[in-house]
KOLGU-4560 file (N, C-alpha, C; in nm, 3 decimals, padded with zeros to 5 digits):
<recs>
<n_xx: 02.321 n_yy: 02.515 n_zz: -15.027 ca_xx: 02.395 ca_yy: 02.513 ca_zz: -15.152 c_xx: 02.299 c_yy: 02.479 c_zz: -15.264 mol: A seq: 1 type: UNK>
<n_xx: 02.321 n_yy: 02.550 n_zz: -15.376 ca_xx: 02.237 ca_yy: 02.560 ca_zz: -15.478 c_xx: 02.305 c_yy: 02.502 c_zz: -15.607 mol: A seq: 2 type: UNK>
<n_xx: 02.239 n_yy: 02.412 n_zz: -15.717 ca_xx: 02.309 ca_yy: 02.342 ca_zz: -15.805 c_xx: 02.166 c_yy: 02.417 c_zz: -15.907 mol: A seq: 3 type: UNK>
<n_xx: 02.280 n_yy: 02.522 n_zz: -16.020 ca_xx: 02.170 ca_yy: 02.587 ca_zz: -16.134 c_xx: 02.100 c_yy: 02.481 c_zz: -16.240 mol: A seq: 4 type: UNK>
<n_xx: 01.980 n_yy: 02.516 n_zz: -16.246 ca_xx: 01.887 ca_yy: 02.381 ca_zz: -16.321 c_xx: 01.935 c_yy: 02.429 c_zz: -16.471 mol: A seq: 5 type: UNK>
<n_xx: 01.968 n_yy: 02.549 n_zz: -16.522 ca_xx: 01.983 ca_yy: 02.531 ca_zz: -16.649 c_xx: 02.148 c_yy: 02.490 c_zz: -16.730 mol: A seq: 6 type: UNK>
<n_xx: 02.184 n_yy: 02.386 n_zz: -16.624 ca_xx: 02.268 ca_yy: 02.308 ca_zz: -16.732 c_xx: 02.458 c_yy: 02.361 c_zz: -16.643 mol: A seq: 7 type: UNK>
<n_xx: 02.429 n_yy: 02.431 n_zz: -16.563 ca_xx: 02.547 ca_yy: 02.486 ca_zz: -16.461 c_xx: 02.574 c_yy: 02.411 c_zz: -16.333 mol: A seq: 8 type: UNK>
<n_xx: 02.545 n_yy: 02.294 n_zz: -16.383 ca_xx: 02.499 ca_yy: 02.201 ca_zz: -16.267 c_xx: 02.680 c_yy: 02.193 c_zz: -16.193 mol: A seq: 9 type: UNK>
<n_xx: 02.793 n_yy: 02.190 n_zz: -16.221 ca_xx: 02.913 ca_yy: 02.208 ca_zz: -16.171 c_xx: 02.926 c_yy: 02.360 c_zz: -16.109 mol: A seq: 10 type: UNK>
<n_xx: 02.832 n_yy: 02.456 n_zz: -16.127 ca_xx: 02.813 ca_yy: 02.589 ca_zz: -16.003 c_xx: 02.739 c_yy: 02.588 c_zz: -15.891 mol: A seq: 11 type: UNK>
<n_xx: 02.811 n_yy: 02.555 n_zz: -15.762 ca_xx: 02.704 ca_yy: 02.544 ca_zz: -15.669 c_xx: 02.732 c_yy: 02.716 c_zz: -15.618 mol: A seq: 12 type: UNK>
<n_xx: 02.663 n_yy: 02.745 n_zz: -15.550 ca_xx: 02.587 ca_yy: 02.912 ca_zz: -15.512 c_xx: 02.474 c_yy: 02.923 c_zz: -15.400 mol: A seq: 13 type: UNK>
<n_xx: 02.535 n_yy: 02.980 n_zz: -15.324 ca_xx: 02.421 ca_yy: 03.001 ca_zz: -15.212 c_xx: 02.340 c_yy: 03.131 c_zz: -15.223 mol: A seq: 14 type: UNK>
<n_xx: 02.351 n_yy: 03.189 n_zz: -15.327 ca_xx: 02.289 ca_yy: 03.344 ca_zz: -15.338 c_xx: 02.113 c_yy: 03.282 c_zz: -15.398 mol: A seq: 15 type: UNK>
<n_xx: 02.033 n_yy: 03.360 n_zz: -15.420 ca_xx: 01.937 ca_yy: 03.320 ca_zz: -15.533 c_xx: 01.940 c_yy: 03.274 c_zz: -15.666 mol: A seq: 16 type: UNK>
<n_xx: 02.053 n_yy: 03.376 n_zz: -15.724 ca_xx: 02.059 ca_yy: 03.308 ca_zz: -15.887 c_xx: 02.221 c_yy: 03.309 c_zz: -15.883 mol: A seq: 17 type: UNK>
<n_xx: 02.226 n_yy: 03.198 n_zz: -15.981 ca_xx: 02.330 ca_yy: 03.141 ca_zz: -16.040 c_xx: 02.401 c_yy: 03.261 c_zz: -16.096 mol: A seq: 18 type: UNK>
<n_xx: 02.554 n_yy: 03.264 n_zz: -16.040 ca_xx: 02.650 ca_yy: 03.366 ca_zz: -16.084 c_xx: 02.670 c_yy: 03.310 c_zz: -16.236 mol: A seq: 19 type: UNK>
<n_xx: 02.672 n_yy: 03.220 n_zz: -16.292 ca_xx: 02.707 ca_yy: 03.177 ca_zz: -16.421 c_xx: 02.549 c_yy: 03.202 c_zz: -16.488 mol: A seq: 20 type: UNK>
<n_xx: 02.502 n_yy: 03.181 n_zz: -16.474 ca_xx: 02.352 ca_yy: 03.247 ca_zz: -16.558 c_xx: 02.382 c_yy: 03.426 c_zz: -16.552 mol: A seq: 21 type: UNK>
<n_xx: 02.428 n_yy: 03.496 n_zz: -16.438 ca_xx: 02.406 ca_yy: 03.641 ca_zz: -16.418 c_xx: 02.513 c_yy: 03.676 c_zz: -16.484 mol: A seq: 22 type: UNK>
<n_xx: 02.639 n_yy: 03.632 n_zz: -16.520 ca_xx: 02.747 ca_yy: 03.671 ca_zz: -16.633 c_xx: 02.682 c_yy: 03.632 c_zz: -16.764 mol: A seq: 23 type: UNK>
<n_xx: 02.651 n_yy: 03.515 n_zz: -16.778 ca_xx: 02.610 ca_yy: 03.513 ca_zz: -16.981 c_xx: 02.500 c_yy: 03.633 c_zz: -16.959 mol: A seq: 24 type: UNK>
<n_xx: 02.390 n_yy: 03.643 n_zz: -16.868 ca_xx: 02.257 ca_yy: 03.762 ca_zz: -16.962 c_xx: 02.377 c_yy: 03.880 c_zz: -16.941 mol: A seq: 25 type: UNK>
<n_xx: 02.440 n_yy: 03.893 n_zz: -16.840 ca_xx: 02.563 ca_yy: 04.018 ca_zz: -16.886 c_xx: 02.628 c_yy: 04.028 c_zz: -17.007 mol: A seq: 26 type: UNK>
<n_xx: 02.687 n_yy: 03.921 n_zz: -17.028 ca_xx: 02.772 ca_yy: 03.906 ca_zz: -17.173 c_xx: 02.694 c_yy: 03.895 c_zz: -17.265 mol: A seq: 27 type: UNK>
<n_xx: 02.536 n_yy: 03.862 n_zz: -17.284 ca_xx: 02.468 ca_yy: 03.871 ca_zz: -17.403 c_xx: 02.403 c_yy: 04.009 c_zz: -17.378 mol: A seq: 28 type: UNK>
<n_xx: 02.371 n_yy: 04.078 n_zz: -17.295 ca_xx: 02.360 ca_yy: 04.199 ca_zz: -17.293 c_xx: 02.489 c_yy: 04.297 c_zz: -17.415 mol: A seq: 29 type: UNK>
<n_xx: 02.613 n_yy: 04.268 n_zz: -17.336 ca_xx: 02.707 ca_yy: 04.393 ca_zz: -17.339 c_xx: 02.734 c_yy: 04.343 c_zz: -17.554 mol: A seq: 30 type: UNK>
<n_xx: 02.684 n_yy: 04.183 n_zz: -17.610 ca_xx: 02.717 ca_yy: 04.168 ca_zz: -17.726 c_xx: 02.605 c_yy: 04.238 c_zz: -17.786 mol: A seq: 31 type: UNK>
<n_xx: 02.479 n_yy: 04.264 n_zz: -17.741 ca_xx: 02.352 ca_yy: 04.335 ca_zz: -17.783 c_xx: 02.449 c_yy: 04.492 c_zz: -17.838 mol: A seq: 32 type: UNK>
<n_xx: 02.427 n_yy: 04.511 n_zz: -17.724 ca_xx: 02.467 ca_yy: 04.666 ca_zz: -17.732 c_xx: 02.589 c_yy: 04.660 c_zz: -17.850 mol: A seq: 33 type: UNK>
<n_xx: 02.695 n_yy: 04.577 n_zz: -17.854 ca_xx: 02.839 ca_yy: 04.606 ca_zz: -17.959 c_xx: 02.749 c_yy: 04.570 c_zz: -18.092 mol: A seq: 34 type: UNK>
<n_xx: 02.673 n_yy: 04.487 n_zz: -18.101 ca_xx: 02.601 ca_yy: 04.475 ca_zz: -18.244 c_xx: 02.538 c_yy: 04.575 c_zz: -18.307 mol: A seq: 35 type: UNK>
<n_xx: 02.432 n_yy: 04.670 n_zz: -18.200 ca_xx: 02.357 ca_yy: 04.754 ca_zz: -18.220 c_xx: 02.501 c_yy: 04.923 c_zz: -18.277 mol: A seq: 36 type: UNK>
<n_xx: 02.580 n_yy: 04.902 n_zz: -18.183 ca_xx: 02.692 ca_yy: 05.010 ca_zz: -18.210 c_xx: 02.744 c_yy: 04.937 c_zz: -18.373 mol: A seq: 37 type: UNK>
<n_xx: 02.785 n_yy: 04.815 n_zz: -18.450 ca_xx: 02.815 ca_yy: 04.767 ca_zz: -18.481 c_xx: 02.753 c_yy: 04.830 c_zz: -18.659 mol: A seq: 38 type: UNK>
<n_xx: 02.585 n_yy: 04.814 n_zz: -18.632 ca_xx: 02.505 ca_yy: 04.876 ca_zz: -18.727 c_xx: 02.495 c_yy: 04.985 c_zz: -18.757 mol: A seq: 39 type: UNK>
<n_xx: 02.510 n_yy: 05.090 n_zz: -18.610 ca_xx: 02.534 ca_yy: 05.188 ca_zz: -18.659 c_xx: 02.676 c_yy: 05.235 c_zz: -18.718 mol: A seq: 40 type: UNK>
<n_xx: 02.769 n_yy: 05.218 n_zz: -18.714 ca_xx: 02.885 ca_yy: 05.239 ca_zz: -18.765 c_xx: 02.880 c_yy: 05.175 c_zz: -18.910 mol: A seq: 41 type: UNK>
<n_xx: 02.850 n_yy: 05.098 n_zz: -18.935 ca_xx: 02.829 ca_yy: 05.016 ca_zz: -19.078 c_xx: 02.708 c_yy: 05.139 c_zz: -19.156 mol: A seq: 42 type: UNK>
<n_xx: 02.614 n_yy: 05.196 n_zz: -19.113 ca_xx: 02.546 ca_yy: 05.261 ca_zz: -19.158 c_xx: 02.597 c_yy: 05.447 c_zz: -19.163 mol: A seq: 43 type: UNK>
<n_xx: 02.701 n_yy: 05.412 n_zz: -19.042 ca_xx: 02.750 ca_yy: 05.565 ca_zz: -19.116 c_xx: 02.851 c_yy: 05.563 c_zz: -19.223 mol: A seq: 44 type: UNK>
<n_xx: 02.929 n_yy: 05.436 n_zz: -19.224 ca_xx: 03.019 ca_yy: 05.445 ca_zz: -19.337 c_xx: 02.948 c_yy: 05.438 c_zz: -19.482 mol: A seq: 45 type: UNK>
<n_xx: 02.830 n_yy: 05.377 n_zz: -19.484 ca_xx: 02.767 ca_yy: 05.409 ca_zz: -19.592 c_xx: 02.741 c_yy: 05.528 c_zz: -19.647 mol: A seq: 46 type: UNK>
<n_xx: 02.703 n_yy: 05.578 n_zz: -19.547 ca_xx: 02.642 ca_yy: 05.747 ca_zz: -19.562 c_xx: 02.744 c_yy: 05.807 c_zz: -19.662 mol: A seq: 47 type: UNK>
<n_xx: 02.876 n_yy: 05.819 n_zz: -19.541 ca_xx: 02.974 ca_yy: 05.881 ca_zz: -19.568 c_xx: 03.065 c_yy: 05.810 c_zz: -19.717 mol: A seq: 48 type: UNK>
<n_xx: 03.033 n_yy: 05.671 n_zz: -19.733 ca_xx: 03.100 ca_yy: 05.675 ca_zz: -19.881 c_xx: 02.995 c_yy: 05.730 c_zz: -19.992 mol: A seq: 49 type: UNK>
<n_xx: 02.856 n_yy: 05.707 n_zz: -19.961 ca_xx: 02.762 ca_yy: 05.789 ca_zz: -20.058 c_xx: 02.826 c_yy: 05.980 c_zz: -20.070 mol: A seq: 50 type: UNK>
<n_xx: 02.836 n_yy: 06.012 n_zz: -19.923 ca_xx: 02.841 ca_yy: 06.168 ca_zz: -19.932 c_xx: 02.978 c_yy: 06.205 c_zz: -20.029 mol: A seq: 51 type: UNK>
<n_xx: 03.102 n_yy: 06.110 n_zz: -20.006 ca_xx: 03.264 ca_yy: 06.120 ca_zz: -20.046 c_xx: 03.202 c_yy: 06.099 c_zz: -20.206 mol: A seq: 52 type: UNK>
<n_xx: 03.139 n_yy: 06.008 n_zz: -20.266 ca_xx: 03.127 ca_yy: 06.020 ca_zz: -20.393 c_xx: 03.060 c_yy: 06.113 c_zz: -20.424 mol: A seq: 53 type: UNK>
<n_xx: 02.974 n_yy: 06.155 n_zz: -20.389 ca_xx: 02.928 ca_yy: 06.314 ca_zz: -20.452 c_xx: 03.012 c_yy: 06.397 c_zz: -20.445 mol: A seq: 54 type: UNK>
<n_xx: 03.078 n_yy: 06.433 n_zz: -20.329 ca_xx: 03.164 ca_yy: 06.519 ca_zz: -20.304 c_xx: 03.265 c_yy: 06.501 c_zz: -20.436 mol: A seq: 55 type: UNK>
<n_xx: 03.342 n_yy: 06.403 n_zz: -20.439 ca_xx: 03.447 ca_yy: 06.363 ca_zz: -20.596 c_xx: 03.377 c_yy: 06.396 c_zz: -20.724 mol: A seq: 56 type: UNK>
<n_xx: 03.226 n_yy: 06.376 n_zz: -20.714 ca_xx: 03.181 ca_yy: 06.399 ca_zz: -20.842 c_xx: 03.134 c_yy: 06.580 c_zz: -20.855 mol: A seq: 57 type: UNK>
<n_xx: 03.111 n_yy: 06.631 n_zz: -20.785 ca_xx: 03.124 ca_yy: 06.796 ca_zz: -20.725 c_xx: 03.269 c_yy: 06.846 c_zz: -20.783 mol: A seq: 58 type: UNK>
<n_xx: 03.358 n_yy: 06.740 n_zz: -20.751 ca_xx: 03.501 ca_yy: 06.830 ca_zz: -20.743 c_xx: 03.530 c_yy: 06.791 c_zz: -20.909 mol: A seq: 59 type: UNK>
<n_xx: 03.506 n_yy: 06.701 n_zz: -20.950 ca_xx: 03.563 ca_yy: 06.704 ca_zz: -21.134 c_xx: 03.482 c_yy: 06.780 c_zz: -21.208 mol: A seq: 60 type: UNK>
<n_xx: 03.378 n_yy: 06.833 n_zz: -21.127 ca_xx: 03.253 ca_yy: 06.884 ca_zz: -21.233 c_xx: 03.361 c_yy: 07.035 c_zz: -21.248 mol: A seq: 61 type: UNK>
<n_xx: 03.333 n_yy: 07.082 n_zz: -21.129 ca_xx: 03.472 ca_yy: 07.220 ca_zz: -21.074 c_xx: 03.556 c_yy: 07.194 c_zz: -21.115 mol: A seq: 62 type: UNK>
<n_xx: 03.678 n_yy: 07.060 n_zz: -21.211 ca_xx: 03.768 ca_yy: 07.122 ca_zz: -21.251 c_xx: 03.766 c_yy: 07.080 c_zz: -21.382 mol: A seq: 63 type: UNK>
<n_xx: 03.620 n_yy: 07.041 n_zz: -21.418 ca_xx: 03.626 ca_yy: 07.089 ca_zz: -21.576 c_xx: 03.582 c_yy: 07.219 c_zz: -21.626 mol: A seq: 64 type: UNK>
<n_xx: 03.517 n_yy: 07.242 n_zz: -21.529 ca_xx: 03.518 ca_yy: 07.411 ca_zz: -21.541 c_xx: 03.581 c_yy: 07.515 c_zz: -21.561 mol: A seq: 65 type: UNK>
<n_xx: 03.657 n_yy: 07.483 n_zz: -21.455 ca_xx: 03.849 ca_yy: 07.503 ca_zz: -21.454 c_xx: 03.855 c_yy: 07.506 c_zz: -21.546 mol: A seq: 66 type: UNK>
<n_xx: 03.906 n_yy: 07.440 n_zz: -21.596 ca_xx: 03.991 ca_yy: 07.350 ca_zz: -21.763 c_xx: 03.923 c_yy: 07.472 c_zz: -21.877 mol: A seq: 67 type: UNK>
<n_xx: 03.797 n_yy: 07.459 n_zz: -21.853 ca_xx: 03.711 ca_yy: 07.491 ca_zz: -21.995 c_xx: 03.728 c_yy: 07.661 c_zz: -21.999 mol: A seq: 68 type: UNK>
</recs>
């Protein structure tokens, strides 16, 4: 029986490594990855409100044209 030295000392485990150490680098893994998805989505909505305002400013130019 194994008692984990970094602070999991209430997990005992007969495997090599501590099941409670091998879930957090999991769970700080799987928060890596949602952050990294996180940036990119924050960086496409940018895009896309830069592209939507051109696009609006495209479309009044066309309907003063219209108009005129």
């Amino acid at each position: 029986m194994n008692l984990c030295s970094n602070g999991h000392e209430e997990v005992c485990y007969e495997t090599r490594v501590c099941p409670a150490c091998e879930k957090l680098k999991d769970a700080d893994n799987d928060i890596s990855k949602l952050n990294d998805k996180v940036e990119t989505l924050e960086s496409e909505v940018a895009d896309l409100t830069t592209d939507l305002k051109y696009a609006d400013n495209d479309i009044s130019k066309l309907n003063d044209k219209v108009e005129t």
